[in-house]
ZAMAR-8031 format. One record per residue: residue number from 1; residue in one letter; chain; z, x, y of N, C-alpha, C in turn. Coordinates in pm, whole numbers, padded with zeros to 5 digits. Layout:
BEGIN
num,residuo,cadena,n_z,n_x,n_y,ca_z,ca_x,ca_y,c_z,c_x,c_y
NUM,a,A,Z,X,Y,Z,X,Y,Z,X,Y
...
//
This chain:
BEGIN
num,residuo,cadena,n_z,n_x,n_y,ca_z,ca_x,ca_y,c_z,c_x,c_y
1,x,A,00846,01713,-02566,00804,01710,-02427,00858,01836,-02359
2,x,A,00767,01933,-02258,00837,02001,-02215,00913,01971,-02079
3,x,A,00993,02118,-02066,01116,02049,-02001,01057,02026,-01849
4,x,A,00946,02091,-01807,00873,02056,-01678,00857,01862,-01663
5,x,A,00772,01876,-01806,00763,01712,-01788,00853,01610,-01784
6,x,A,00959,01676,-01832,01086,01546,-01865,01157,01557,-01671
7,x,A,01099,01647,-01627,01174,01660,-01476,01096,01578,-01381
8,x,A,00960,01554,-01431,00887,01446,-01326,00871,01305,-01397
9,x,A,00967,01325,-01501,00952,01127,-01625,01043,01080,-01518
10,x,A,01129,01095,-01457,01225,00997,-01348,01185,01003,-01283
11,x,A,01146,01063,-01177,01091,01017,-01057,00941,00920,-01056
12,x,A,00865,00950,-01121,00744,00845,-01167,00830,00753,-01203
13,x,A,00896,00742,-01311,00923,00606,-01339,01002,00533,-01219
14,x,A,01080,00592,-01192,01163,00476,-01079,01063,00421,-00983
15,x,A,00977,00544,-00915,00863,00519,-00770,00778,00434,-00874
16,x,A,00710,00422,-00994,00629,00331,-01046,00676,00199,-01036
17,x,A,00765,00183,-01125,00923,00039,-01080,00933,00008,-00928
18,x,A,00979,00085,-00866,00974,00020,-00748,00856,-00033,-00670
19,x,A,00720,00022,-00685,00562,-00003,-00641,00583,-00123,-00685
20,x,A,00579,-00118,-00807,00605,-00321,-00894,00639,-00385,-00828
21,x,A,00787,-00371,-00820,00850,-00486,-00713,00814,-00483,-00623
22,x,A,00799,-00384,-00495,00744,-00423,-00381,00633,-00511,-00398
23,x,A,00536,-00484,-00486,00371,-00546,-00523,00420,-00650,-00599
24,x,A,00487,-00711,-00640,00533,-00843,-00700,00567,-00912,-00611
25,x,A,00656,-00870,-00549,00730,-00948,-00411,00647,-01015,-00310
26,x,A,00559,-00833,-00274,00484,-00879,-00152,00348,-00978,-00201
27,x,A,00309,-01009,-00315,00260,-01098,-00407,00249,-01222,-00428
28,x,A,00391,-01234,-00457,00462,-01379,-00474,00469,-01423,-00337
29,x,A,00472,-01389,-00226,00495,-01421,-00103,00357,-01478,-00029
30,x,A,00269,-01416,-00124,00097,-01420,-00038,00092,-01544,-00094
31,x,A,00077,-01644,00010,-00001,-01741,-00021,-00156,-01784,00015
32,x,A,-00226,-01807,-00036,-00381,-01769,00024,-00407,-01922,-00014
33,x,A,-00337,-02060,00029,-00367,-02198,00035,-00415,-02257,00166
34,x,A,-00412,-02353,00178,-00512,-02446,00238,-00434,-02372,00383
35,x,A,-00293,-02376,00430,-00288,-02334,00560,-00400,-02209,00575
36,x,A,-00424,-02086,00505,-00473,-01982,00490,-00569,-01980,00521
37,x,A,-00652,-02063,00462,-00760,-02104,00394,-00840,-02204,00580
38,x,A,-00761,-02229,00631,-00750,-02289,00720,-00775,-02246,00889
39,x,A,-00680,-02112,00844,-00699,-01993,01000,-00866,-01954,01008
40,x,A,-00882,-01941,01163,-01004,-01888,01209,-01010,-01724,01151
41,x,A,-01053,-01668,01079,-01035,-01550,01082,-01221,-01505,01136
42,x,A,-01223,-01342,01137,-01329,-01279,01219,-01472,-01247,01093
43,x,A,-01545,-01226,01083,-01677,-01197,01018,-01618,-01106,00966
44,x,A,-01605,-00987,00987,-01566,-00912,00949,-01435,-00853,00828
45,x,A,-01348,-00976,00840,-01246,-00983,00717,-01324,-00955,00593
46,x,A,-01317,-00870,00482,-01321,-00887,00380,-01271,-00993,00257
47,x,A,-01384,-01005,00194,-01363,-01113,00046,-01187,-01097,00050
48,x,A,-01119,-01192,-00033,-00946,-01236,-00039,-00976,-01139,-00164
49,x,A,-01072,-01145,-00266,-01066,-01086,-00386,-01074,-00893,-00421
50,x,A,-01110,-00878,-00250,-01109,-00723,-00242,-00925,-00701,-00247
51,x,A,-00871,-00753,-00161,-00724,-00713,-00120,-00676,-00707,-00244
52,x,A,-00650,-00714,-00398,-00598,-00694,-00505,-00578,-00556,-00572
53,x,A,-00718,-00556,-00580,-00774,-00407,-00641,-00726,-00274,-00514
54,x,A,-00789,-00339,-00387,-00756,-00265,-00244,-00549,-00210,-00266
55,x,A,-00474,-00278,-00272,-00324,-00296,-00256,-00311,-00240,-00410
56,x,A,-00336,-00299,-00498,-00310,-00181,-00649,-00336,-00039,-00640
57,x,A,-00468,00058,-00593,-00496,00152,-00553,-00361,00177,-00463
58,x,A,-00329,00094,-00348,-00234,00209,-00267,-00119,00179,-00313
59,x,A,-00063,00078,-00337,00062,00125,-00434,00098,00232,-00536
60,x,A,-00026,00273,-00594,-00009,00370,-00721,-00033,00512,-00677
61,x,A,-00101,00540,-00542,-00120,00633,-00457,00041,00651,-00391
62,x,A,00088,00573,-00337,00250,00579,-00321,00342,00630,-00408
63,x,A,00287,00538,-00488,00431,00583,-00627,00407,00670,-00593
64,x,A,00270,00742,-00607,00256,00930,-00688,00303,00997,-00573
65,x,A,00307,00987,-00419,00320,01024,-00307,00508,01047,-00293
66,x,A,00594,00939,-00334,00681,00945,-00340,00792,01066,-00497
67,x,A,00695,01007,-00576,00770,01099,-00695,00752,01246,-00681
68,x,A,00604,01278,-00621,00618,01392,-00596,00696,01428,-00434
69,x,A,00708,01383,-00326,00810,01414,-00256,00911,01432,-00285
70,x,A,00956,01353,-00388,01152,01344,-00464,01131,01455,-00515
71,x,A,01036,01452,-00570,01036,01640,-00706,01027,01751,-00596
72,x,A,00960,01773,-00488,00962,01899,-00392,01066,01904,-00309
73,x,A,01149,01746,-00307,01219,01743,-00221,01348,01911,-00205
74,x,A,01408,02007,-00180,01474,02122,-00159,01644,02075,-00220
75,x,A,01637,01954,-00168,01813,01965,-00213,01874,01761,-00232
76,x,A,01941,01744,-00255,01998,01576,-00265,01954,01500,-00162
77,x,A,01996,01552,-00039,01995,01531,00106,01882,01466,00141
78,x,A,01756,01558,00107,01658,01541,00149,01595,01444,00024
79,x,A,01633,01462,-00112,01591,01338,-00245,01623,01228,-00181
80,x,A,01737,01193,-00101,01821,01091,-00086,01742,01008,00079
81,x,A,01693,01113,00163,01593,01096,00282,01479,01053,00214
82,x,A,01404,01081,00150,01277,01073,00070,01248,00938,00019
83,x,A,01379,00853,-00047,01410,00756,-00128,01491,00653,00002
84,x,A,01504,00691,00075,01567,00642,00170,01442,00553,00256
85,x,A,01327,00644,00304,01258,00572,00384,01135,00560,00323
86,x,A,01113,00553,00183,00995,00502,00117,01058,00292,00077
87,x,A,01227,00329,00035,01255,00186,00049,01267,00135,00176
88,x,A,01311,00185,00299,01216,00074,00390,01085,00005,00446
89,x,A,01013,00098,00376,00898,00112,00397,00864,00001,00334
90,x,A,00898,-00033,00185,00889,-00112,00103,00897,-00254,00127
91,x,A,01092,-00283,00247,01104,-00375,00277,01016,-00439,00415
92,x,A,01005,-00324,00458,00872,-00372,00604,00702,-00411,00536
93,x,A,00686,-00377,00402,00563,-00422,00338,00612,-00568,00302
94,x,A,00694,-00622,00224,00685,-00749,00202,00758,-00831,00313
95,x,A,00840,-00817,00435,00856,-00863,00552,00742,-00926,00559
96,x,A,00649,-00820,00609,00486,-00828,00594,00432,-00979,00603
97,x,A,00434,-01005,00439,00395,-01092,00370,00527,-01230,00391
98,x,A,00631,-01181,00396,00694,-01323,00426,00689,-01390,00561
99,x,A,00668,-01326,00665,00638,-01350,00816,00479,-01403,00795
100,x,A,00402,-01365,00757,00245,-01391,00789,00266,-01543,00706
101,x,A,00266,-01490,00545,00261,-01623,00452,00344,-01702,00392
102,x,A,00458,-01730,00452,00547,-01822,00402,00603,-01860,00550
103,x,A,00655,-01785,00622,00690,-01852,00734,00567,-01918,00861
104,x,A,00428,-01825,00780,00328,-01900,00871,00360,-01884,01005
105,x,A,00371,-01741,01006,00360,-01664,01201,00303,-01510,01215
106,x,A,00178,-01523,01220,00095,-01449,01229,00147,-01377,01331
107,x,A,00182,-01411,01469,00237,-01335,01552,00358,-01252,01546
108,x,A,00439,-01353,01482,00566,-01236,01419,00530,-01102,01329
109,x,A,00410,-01129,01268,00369,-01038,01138,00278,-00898,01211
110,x,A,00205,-00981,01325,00170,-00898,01429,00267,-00773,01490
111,x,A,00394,-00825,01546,00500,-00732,01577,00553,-00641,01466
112,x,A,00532,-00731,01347,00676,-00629,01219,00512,-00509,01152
113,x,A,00401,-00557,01194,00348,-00449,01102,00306,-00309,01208
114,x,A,00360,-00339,01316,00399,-00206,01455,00476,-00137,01351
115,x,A,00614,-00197,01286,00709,-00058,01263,00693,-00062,01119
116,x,A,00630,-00096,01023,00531,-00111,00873,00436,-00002,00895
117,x,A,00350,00044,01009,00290,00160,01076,00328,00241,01065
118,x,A,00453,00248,01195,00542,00367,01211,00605,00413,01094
119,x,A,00644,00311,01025,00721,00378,00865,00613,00452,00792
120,x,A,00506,00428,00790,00376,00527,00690,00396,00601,00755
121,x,A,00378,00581,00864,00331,00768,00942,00475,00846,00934
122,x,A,00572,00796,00942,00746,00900,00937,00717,00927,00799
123,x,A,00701,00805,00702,00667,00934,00560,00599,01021,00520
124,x,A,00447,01030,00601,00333,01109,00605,00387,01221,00603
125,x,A,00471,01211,00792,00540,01388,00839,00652,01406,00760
126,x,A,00750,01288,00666,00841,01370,00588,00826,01414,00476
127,x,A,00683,01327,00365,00664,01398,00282,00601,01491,00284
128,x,A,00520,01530,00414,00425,01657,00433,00515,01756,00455
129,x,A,00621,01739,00459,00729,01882,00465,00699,01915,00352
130,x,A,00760,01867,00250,00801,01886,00124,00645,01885,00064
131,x,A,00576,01848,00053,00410,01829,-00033,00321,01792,00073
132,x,A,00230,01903,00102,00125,01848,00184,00016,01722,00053
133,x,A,00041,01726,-00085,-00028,01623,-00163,00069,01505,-00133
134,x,A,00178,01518,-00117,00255,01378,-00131,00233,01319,00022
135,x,A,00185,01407,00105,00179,01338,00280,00001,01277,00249
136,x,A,-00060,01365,00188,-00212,01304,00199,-00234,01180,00132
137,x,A,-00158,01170,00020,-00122,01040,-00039,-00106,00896,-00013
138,x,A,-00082,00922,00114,-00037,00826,00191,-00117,00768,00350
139,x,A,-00221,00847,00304,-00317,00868,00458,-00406,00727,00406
140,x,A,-00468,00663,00292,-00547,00584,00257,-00442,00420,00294
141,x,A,-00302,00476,00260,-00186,00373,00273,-00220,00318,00436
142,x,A,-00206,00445,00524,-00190,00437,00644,-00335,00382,00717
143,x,A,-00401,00410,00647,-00570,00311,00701,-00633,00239,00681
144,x,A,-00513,00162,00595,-00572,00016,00519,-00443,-00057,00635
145,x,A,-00299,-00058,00647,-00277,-00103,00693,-00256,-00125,00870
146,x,A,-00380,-00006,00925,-00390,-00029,01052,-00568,-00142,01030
147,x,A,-00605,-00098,00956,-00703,-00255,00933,-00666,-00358,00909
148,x,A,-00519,-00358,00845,-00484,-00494,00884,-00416,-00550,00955
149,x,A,-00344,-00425,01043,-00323,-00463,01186,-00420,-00464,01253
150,x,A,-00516,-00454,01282,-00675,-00521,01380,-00693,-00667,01321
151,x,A,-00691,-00680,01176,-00741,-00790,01108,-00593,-00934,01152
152,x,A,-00498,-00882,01178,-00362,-00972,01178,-00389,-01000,01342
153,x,A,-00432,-00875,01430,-00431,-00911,01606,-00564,-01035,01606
154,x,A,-00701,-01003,01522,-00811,-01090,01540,-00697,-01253,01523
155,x,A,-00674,-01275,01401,-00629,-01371,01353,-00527,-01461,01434
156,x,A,-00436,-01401,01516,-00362,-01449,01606,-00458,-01462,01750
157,x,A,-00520,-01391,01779,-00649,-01442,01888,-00737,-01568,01879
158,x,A,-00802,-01534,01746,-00854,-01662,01687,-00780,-01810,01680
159,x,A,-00657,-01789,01654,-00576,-01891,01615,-00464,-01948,01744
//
């Protein structure tokens, strides 16, 4: 292997690993049962069976968004910033999912995906320092989950 490649085998692998867990977590947390199954939602929601394929795509768009930020990142500081607010980002994605589908409060999930927002967009402008590819990366991230902030405000209106 050359030695270029063995310098981007860690950072893929960890940002791949971590996509997992976040996408396991925020996963295991989705419950799509009879309460679910139950809410008024709008015409407009998409099939439950799109959101799989939809959320695999941007997780793996992340990983790559993040490994390459860690690899352009200039010095520790900024590896350590990089890795710093892609894991909160992480924990405000399955918040996400434990506020909406396990605690069953759409309105709480309403408020936490305001700063689930704000966290895409602070990584957008911090990985666009370092990689304008690792900030664009993250633009498909950032417009799926302001659709589902419209789709989370319908749902609490409805409901």
């Amino acid at each position: 292997m050359a030695a270029g490649s063995k310098r981007w085998l860690k950072p893929i692998a960890v940002a791949a690993a971590a996509a997992v867990v976040v996408a396991f977590l925020g996963g295991t947390l989705t419950d799509t049962g009879a309460w679910y199954q139950a809410l008024r939602k709008p015409p407009w929601q998409p099939p439950d069976w799109l959101f799989g394929p939809v959320w695999t795509l941007i997780f793996a768009l992340v990983a790559l968004s993040a490994a390459t930020a860690w690899r352009k990142a200039p010095d520790r500081a900024s590896r350590d910033w990089v890795v710093g607010l892609f894991a909160l980002n992480g924990f405000l994605n399955v918040l996400w999912s434990l506020l909406f589908f396990q605690l069953r409060r759409p309105d709480w999930a309403l408020i936490e995906v305001v700063f689930l927002w704000l966290s895409i967009l602070l990584l957008i402008v911090v990985a666009w320092r370092f990689s304008r590819l690792a900030g664009a990366l993250l633009f498909p991230y950032l417009a799926w989950v302001t659709f589902a902030a419209w789709l989370n405000l319908a749902i609490v209106r409805l409901n």
